[in-house]
C-alpha positions as CSV (number, residue, x, y, z in Angstrom):
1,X,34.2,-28.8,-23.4
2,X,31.9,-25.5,-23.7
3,X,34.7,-23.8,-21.5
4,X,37.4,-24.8,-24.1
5,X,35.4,-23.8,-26.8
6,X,34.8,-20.2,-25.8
7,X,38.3,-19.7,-24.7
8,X,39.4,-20.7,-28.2
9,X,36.7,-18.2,-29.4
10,X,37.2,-15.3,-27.3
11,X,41.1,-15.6,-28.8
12,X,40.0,-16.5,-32.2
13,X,37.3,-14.3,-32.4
14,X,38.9,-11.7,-30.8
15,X,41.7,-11.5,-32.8
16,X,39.5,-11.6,-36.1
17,X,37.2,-9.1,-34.5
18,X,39.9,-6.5,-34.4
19,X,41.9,-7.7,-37.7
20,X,38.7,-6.8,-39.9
21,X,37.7,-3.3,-37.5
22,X,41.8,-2.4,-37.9
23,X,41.7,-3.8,-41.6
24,X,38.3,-1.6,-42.9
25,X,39.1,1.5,-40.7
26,X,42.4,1.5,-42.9
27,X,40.6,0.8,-46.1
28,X,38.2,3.8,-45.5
29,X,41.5,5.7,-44.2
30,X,43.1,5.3,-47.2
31,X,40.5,5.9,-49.6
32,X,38.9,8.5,-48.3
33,X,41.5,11.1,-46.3
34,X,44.0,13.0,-47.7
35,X,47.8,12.5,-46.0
36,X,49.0,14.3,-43.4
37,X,45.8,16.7,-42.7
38,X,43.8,16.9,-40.1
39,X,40.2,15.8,-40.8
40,X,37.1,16.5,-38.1
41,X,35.2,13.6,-39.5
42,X,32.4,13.8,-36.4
43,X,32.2,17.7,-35.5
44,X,31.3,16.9,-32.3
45,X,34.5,14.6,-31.6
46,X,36.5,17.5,-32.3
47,X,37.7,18.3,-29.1
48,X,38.6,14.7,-28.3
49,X,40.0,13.6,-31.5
50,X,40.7,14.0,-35.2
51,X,41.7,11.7,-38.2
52,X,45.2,12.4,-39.6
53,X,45.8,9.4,-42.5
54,X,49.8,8.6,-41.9
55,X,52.3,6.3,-43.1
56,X,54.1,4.9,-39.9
57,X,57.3,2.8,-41.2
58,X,58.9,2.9,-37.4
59,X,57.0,0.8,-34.5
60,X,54.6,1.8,-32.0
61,X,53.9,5.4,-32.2
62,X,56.9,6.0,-34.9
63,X,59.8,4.6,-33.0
64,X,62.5,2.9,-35.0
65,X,61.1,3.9,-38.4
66,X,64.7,2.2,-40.5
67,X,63.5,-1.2,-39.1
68,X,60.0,-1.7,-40.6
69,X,61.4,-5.0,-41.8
70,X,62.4,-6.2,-38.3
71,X,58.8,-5.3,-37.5
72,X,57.5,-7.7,-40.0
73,X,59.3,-10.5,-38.6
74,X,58.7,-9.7,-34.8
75,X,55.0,-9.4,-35.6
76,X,55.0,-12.9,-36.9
77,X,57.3,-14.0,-33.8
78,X,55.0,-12.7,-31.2
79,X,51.9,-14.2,-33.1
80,X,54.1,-17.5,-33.2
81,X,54.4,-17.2,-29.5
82,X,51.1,-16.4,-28.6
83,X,49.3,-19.2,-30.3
84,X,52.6,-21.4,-28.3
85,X,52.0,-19.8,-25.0
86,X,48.1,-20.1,-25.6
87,X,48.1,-24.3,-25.2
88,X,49.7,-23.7,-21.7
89,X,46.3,-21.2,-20.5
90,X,43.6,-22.7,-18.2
91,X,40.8,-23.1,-20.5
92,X,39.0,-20.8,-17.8
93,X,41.2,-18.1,-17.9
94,X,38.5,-16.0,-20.0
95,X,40.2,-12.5,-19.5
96,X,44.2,-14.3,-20.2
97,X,41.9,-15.5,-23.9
98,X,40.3,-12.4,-24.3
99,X,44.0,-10.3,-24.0
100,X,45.6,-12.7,-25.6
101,X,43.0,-12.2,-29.0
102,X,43.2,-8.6,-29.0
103,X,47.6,-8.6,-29.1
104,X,47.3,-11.3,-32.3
105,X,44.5,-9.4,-33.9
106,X,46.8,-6.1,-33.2
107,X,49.6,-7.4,-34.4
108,X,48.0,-9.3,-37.4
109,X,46.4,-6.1,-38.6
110,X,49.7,-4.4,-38.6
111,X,51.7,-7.4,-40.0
112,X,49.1,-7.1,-43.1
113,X,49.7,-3.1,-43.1
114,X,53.6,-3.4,-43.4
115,X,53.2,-6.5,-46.3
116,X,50.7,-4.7,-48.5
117,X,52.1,-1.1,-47.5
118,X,56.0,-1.4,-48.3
119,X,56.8,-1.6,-44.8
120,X,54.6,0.9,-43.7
121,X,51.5,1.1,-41.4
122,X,48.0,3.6,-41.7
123,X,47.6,5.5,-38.6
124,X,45.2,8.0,-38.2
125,X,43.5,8.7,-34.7
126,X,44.9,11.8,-33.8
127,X,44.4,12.8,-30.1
128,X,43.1,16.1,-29.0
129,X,42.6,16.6,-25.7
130,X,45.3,17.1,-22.8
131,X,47.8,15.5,-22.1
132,X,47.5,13.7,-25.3
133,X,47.6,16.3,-27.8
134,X,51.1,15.7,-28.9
135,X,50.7,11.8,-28.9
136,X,52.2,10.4,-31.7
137,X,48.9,9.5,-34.1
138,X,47.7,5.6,-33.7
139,X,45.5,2.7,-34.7
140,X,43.0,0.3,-34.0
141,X,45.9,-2.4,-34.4
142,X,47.7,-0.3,-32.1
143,X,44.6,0.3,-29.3
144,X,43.6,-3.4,-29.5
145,X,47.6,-4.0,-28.6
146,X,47.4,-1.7,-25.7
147,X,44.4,-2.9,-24.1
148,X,45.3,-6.1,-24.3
149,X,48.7,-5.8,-22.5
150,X,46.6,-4.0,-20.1
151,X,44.0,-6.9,-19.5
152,X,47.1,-9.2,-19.5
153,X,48.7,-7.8,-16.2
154,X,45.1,-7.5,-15.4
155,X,44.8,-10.9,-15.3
156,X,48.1,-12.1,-14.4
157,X,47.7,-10.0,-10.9
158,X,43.9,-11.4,-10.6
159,X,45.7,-14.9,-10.7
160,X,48.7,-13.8,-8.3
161,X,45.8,-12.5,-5.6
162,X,43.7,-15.9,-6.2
163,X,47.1,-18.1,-5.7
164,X,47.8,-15.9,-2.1
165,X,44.0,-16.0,-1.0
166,X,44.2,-19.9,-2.2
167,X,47.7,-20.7,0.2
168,X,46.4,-18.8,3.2
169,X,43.2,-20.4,2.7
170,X,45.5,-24.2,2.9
171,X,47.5,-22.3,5.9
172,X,44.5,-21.7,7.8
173,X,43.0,-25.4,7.4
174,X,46.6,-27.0,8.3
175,X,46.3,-25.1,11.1
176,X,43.0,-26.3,12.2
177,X,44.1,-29.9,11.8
178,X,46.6,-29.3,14.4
């Protein structure tokens, strides 16, 4: 039961983890930045990165920008589909739960961006440094996504390498027996 309840925790939590980081970095964004300049907020990040408040209507790093609306609806799809796919995990699967939390939280914060923004979402980490000095500005939504596609093949090649080890493992015994 404990193992159940922090899988549901590290998804739940994780997702509303990001959603409020994504949700008040946006609100201070907004509020405090002016559009489309460059702002060294922390001198000493300059070299590394900037803030640069932007309104993204497109997708992931301002791809597709005529179908914000589509974007609403995915976003709610792949949340959908998450919280389907979810019931199907191993409650042990800790790093599938944590991956899985940080893609809802993503895409919730972005979701709320495009319904309270006219189909728009804030960006505003600008990358400095090379090779990512001409990489389209982003998000925490946006970073929370990443890594947690990242942690997801992470974990789905963890469990491929623990299935192999696991029939070589019964190979070896059979062969034992014989």
């Amino acid at each position: 039961m404990r193992v159940a309840l922090r899988s549901r925790l590290l998804l739940l939590g994780g997702a509303a983890v990001v959603l409020a980081a994504d949700q008040l970095s946006k609100y201070w964004v907004v509020t405090t930045l002016p559009e489309q300049v460059p702002v060294d907020v922390i001198p000493w990040l300059r070299p590394i990165l900037s803030f640069t408040y932007v309104k993204n209507t497109g997708a992931a790093f301002g791809l597709f920008p005529q179908l914000s609306g589509l974007f609403v609806m995915l976003a709610v799809l792949v949340v959908m589909l998450i919280f389907f796919f979810y019931r199907t995990l191993p409650v042990d699967d800790w790093l599938m739960h944590l991956a899985l939390g940080l893609q809802v939280g993503g895409a919730l914060g972005n979701l709320v961006d495009r319904l309270q923004h006219g189909g728009a979402v804030i960006d505003f980490l600008d990358a400095n440094f090379w090779p990512f000095h001409n990489f389209p500005i982003f998000n925490l939504a946006d970073s929370a996504i990443v890594v947690g596609v990242a942690l997801l093949i992470l974990a789905t090649y963890l469990e491929q390498r623990r299935e192999v080890q696991q029939q070589k493992l019964s190979q070896q015994e059979c062969s034992a027996d014989v």
